[in-house]
PyMOL CGO cylinders between C-alpha atoms (Angstrom):
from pymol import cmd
from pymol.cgo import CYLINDER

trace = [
    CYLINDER, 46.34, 30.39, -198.10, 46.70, 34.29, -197.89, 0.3, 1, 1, 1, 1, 1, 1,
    CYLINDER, 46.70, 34.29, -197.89, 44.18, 36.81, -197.49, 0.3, 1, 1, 1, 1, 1, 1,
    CYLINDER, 44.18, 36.81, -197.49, 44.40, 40.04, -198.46, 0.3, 1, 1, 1, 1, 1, 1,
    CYLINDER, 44.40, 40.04, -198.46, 43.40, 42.06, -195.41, 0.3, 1, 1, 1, 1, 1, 1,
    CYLINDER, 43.40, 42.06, -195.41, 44.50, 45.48, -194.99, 0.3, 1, 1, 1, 1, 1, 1,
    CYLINDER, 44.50, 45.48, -194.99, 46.54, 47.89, -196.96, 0.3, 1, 1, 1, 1, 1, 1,
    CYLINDER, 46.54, 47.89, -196.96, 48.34, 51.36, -195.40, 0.3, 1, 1, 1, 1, 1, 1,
    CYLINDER, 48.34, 51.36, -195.40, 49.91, 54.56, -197.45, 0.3, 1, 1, 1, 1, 1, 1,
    CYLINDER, 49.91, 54.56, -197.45, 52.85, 55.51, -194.92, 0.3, 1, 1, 1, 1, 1, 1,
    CYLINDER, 52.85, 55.51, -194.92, 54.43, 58.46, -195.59, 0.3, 1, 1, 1, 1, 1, 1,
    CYLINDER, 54.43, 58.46, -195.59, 57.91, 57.21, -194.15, 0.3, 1, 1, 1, 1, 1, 1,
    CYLINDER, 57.91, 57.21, -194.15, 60.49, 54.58, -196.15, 0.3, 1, 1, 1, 1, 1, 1,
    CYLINDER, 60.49, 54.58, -196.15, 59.78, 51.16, -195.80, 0.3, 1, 1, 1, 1, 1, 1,
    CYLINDER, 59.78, 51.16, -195.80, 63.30, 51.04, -193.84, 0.3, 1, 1, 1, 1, 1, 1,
    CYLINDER, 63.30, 51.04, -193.84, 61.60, 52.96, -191.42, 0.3, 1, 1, 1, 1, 1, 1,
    CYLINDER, 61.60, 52.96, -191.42, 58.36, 50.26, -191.03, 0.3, 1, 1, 1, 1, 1, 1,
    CYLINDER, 58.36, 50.26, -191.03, 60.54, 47.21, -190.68, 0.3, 1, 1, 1, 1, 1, 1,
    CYLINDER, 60.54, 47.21, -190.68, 63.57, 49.19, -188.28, 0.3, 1, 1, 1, 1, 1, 1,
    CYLINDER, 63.57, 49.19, -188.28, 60.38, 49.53, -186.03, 0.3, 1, 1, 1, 1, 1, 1,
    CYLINDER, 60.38, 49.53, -186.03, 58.89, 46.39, -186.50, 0.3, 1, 1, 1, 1, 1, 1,
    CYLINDER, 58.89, 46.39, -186.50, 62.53, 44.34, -185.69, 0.3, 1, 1, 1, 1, 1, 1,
    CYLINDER, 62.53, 44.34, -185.69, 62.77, 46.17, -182.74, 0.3, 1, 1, 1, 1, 1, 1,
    CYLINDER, 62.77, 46.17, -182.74, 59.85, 44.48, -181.39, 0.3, 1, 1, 1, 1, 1, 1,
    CYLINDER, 59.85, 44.48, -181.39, 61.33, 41.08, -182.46, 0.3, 1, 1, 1, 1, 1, 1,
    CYLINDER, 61.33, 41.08, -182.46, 63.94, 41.50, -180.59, 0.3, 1, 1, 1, 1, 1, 1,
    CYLINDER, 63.94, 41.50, -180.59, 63.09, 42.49, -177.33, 0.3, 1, 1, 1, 1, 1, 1,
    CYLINDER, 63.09, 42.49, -177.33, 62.89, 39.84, -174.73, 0.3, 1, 1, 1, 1, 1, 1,
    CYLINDER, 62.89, 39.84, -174.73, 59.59, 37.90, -173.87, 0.3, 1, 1, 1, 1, 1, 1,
    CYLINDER, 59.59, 37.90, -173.87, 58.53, 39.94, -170.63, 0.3, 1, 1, 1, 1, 1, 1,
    CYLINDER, 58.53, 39.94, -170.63, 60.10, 43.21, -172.82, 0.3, 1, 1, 1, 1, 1, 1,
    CYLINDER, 60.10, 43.21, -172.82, 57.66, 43.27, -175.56, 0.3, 1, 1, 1, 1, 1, 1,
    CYLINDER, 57.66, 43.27, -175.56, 55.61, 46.27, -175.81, 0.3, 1, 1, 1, 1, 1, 1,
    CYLINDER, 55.61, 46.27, -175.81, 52.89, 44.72, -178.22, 0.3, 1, 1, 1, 1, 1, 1,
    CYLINDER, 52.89, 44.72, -178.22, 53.27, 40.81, -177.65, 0.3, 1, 1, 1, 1, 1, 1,
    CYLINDER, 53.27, 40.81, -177.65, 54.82, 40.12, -181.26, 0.3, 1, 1, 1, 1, 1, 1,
    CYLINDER, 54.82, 40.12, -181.26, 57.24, 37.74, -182.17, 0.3, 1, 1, 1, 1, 1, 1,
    CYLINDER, 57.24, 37.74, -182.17, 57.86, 36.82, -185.57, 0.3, 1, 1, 1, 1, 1, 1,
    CYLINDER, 57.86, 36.82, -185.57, 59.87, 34.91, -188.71, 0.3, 1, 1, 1, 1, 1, 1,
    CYLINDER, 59.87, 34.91, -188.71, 60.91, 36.20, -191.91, 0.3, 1, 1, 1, 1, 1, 1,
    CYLINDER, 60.91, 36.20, -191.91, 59.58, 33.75, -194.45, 0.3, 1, 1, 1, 1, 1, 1,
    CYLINDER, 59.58, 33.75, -194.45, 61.36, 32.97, -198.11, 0.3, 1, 1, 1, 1, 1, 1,
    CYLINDER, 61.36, 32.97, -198.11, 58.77, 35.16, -199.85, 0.3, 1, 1, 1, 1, 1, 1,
    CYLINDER, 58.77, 35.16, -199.85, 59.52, 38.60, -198.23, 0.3, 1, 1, 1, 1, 1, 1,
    CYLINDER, 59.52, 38.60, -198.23, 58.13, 40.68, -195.88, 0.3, 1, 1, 1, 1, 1, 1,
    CYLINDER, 58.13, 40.68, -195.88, 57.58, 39.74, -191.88, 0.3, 1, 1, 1, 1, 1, 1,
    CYLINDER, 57.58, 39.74, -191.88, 55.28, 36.93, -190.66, 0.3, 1, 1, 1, 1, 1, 1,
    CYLINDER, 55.28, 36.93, -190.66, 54.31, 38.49, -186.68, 0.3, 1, 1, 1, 1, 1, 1,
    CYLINDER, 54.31, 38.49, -186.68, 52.19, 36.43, -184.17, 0.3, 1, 1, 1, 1, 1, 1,
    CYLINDER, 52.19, 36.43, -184.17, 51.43, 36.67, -180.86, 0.3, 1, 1, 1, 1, 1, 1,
    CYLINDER, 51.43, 36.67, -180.86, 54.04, 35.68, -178.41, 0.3, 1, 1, 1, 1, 1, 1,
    CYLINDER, 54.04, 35.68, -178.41, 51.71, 34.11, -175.57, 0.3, 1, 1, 1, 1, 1, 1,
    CYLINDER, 51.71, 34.11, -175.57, 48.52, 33.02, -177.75, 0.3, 1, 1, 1, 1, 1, 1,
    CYLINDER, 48.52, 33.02, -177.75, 44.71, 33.26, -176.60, 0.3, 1, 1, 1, 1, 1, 1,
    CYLINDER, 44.71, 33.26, -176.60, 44.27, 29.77, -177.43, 0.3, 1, 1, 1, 1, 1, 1,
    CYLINDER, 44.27, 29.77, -177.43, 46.91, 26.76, -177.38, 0.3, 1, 1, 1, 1, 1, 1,
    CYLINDER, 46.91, 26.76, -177.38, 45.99, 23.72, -179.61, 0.3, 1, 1, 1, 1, 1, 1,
    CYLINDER, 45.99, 23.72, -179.61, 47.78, 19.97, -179.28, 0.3, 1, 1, 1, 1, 1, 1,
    CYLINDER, 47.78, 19.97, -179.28, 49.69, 18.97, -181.32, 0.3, 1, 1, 1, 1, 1, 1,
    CYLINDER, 49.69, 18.97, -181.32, 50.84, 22.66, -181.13, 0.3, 1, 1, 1, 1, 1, 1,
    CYLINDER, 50.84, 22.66, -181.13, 52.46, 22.93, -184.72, 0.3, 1, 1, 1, 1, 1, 1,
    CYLINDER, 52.46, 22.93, -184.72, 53.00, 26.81, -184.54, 0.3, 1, 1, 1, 1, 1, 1,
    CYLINDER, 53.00, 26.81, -184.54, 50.94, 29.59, -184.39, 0.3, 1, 1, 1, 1, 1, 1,
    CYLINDER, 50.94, 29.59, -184.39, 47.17, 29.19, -185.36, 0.3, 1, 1, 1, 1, 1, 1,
    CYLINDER, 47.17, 29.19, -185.36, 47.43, 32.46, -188.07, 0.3, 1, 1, 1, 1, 1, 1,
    CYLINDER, 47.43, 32.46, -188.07, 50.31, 34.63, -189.23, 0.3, 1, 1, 1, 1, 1, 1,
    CYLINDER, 50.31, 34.63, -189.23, 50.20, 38.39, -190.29, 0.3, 1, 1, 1, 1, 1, 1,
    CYLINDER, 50.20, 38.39, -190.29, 52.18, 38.84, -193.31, 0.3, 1, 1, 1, 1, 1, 1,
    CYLINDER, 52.18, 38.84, -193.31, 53.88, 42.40, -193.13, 0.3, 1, 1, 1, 1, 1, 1,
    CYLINDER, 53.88, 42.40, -193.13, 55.04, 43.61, -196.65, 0.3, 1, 1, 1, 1, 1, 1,
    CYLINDER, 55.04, 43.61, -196.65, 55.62, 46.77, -197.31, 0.3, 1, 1, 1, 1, 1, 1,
    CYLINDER, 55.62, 46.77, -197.31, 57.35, 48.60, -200.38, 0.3, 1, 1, 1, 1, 1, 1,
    CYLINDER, 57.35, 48.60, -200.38, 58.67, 51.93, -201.05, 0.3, 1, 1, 1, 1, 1, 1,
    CYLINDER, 58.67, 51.93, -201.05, 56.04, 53.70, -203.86, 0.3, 1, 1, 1, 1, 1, 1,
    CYLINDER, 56.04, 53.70, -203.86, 58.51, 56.66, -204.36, 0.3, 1, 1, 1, 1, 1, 1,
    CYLINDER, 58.51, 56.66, -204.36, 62.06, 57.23, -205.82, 0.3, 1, 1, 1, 1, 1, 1,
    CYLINDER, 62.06, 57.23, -205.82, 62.86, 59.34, -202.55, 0.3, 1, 1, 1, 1, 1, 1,
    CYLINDER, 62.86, 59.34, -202.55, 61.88, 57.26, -199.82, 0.3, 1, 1, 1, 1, 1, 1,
    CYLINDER, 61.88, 57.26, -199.82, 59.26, 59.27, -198.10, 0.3, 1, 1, 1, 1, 1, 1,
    CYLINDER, 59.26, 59.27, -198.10, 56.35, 56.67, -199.02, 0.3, 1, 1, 1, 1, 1, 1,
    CYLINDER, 56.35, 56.67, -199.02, 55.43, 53.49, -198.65, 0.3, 1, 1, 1, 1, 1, 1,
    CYLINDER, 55.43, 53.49, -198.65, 52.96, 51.10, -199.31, 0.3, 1, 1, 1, 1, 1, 1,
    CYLINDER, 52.96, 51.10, -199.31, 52.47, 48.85, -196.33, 0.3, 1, 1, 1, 1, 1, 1,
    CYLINDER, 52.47, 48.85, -196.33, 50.29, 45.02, -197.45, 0.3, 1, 1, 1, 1, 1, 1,
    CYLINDER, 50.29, 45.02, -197.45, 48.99, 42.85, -194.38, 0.3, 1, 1, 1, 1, 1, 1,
    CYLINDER, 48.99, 42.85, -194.38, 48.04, 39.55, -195.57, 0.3, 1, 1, 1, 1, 1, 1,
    CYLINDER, 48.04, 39.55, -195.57, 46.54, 36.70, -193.00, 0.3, 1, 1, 1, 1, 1, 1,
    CYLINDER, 46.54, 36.70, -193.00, 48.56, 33.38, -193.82, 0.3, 1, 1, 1, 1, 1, 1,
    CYLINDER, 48.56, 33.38, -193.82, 47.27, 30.16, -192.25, 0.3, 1, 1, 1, 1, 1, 1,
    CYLINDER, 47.27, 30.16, -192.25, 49.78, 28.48, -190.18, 0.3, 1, 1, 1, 1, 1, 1,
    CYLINDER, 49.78, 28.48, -190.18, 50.41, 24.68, -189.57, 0.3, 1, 1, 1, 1, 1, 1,
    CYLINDER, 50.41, 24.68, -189.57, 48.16, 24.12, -186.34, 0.3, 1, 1, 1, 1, 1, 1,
    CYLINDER, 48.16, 24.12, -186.34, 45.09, 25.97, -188.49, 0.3, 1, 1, 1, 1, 1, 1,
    CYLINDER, 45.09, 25.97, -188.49, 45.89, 23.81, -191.42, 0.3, 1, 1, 1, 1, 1, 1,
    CYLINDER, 45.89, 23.81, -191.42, 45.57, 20.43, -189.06, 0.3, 1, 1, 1, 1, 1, 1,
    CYLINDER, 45.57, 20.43, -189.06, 42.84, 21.56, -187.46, 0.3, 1, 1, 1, 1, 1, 1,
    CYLINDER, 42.84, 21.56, -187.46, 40.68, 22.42, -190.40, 0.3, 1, 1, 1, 1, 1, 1,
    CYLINDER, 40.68, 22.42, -190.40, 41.67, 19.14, -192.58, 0.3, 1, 1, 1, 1, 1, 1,
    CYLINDER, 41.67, 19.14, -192.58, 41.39, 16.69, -189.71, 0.3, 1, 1, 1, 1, 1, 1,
    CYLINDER, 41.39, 16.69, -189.71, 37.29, 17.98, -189.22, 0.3, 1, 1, 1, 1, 1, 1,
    CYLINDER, 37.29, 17.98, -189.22, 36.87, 17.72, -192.59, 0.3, 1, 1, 1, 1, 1, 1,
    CYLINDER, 36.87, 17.72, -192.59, 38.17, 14.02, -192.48, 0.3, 1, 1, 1, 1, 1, 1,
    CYLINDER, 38.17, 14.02, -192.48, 35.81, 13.72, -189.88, 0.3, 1, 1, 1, 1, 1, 1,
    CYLINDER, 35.81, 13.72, -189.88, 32.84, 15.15, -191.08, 0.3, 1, 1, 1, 1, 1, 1,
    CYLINDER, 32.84, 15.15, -191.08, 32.79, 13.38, -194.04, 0.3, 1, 1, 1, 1, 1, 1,
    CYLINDER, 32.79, 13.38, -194.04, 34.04, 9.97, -192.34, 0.3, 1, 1, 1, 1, 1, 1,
    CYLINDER, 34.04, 9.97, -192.34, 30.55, 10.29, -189.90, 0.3, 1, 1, 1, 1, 1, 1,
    CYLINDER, 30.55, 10.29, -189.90, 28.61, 11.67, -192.87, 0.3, 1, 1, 1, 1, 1, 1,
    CYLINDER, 28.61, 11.67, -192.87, 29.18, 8.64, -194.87, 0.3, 1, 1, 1, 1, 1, 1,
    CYLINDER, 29.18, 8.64, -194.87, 28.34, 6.68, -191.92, 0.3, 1, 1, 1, 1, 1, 1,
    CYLINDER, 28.34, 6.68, -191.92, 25.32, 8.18, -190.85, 0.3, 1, 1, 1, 1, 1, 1,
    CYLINDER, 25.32, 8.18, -190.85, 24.12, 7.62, -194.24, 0.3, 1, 1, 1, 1, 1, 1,
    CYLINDER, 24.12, 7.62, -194.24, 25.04, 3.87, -194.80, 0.3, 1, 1, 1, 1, 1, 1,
    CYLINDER, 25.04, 3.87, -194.80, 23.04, 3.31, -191.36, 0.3, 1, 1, 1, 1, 1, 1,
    CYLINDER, 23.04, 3.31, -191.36, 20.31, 5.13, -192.71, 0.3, 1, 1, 1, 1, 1, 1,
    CYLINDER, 20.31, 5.13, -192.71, 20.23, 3.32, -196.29, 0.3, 1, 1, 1, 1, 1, 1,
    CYLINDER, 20.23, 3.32, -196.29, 20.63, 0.17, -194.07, 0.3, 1, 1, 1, 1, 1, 1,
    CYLINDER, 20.63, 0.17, -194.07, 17.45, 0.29, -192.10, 0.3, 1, 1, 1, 1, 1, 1,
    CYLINDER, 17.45, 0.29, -192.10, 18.99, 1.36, -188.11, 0.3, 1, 1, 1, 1, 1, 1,
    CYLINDER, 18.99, 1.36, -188.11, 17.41, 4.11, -186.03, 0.3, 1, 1, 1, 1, 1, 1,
    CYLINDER, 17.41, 4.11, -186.03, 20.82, 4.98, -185.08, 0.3, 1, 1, 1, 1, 1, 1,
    CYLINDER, 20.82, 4.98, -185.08, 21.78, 6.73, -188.54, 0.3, 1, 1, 1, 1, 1, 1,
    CYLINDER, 21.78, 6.73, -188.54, 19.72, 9.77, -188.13, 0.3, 1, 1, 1, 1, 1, 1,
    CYLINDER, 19.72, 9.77, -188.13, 21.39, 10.23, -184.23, 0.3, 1, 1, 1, 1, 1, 1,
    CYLINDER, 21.39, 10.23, -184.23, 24.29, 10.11, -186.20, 0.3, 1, 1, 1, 1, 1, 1,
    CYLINDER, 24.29, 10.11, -186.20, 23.70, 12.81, -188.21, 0.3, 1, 1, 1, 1, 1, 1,
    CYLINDER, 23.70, 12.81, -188.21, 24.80, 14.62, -185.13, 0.3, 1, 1, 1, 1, 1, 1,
    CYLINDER, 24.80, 14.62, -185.13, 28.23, 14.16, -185.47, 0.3, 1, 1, 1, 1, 1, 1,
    CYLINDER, 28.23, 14.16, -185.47, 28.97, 15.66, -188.75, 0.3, 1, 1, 1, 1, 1, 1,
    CYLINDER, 28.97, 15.66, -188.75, 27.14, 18.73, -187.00, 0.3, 1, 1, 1, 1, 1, 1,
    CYLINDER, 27.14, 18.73, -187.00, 29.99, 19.03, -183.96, 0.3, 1, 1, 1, 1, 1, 1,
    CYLINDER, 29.99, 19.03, -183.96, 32.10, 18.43, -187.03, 0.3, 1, 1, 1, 1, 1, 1,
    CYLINDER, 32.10, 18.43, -187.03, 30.91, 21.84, -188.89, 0.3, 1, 1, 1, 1, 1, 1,
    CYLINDER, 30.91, 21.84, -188.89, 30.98, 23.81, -185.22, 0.3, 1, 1, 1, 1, 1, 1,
    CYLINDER, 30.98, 23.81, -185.22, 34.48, 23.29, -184.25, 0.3, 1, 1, 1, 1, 1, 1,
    CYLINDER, 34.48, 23.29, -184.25, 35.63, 24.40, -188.13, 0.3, 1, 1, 1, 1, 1, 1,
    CYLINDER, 35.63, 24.40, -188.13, 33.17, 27.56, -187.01, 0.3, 1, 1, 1, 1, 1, 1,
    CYLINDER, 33.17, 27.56, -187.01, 35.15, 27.65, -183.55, 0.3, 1, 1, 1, 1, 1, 1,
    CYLINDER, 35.15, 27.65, -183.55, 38.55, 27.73, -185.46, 0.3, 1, 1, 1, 1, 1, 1,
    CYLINDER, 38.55, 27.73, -185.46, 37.72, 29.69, -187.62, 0.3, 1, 1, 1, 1, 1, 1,
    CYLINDER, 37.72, 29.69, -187.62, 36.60, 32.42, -184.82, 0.3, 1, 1, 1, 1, 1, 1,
    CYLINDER, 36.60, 32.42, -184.82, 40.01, 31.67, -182.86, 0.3, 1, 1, 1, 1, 1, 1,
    CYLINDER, 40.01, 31.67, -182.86, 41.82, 32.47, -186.56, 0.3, 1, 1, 1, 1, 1, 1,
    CYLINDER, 41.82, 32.47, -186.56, 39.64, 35.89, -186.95, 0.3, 1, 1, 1, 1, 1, 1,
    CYLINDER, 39.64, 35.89, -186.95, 40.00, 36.98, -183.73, 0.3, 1, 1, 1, 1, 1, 1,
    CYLINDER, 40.00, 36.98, -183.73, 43.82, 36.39, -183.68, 0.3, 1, 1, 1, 1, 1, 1,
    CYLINDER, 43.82, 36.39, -183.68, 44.43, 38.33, -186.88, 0.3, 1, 1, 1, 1, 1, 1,
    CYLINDER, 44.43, 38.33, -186.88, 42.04, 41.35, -185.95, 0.3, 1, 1, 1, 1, 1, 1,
    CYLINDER, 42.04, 41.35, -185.95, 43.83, 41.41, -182.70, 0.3, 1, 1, 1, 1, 1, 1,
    CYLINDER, 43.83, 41.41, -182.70, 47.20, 41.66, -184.50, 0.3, 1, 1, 1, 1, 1, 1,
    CYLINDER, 47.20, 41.66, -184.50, 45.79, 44.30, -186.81, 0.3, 1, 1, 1, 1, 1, 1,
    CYLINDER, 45.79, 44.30, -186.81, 45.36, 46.26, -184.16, 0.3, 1, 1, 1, 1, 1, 1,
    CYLINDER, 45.36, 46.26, -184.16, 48.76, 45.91, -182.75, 0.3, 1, 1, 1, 1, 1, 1,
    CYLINDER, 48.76, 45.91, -182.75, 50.42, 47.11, -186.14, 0.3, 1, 1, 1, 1, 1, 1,
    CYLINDER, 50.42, 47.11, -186.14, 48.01, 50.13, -186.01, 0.3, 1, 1, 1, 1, 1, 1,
    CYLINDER, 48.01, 50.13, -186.01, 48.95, 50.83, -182.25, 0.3, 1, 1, 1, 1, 1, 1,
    CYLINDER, 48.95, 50.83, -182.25, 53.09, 50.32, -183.61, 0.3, 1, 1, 1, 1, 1, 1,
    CYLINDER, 53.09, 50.32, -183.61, 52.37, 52.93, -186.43, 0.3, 1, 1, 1, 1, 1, 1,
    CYLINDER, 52.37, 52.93, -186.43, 50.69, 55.03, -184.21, 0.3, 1, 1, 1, 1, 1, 1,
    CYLINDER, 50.69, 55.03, -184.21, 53.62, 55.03, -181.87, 0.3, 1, 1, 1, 1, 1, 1,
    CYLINDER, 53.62, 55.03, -181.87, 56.44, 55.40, -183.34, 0.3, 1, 1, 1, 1, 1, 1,
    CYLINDER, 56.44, 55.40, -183.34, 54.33, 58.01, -184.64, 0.3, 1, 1, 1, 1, 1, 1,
    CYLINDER, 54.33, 58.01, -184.64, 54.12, 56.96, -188.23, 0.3, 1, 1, 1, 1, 1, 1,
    CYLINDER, 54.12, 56.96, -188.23, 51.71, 59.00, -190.61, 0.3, 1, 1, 1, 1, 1, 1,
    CYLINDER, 51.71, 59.00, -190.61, 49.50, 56.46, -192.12, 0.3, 1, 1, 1, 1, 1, 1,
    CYLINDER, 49.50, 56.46, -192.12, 46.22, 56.52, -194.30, 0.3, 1, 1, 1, 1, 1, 1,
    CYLINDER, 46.22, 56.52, -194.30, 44.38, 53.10, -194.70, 0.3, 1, 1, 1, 1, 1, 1,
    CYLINDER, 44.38, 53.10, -194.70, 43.81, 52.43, -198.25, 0.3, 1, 1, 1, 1, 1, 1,
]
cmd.load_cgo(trace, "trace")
């Protein structure tokens, strides 16, 4: 799933975005000046994360969220550029989310056979699909903060490098 979250008018070539965002890449671990690392997926652009995460899930599958970089020259001579962010779900967030669904609807449709049933216990149960709904909330908070967090960072890497920038 992508999001459309942010978009920037730079007023530099594109070249110029992605020479600054590769150096970051490629610095070591302990080197990094804004904690990125990042892959360069089959559909263009720069997918950046953070290097040491806030929050580590098991199975770790990958980064929770990925920050899709894209950015474009709007100009025939280079001095502008449109700059895209998009927030792209990774594996862990994708496990996460479809394994609570599972189970919300597994204890839902429990709950409610042990209600139809006759037992006192089904409306306790009723609890469960509850926990269910609060750790999608939970995830769903790690996944926001995460991507405003690496907002930021691409903001603090224009601003650096000292890239003129106008968000659109």
């Amino acid at each position: 799933m992508k999001k459309k979250l942010a978009e920037y008018s730079i007023y530099k070539s594109a070249d110029e975005f992605y020479k600054t965002v590769r150096t970051e890449l490629n610095r070591k671990t302990f080197g990094k000046k804004f904690n990125l690392s990042g892959d360069y997926p089959d559909n263009g652009g720069i997918e950046i994360y953070s290097t040491i995460s806030f929050a580590v899930f098991k199975p770790n599958l990958g980064p929770l969220v990925k920050l899709n970089l894209n950015c474009v020259n709007t100009n025939q001579n280079g001095t502008e550029s449109k700059l895209t962010l998009n927030r792209v779900n990774g594996a862990t967030y994708k496990m996460q989310f479809w394994f609570m669904i599972f189970f919300l609807a597994l204890t839902l449709i429990i709950a409610l056979y042990q209600i139809i049933v006759g037992n006192d216990i089904g409306f306790e149960m009723l609890m469960l699909p509850l926990f269910g709904l609060i750790y999608i909330l939970i995830i769903e908070l790690f996944a926001e903060f995460t991507i405003s967090s690496l907002n930021k960072k691409v903001e603090k890497m224009l601003n650096s490098k000292k890239l003129k920038y106008k968000k659109l």
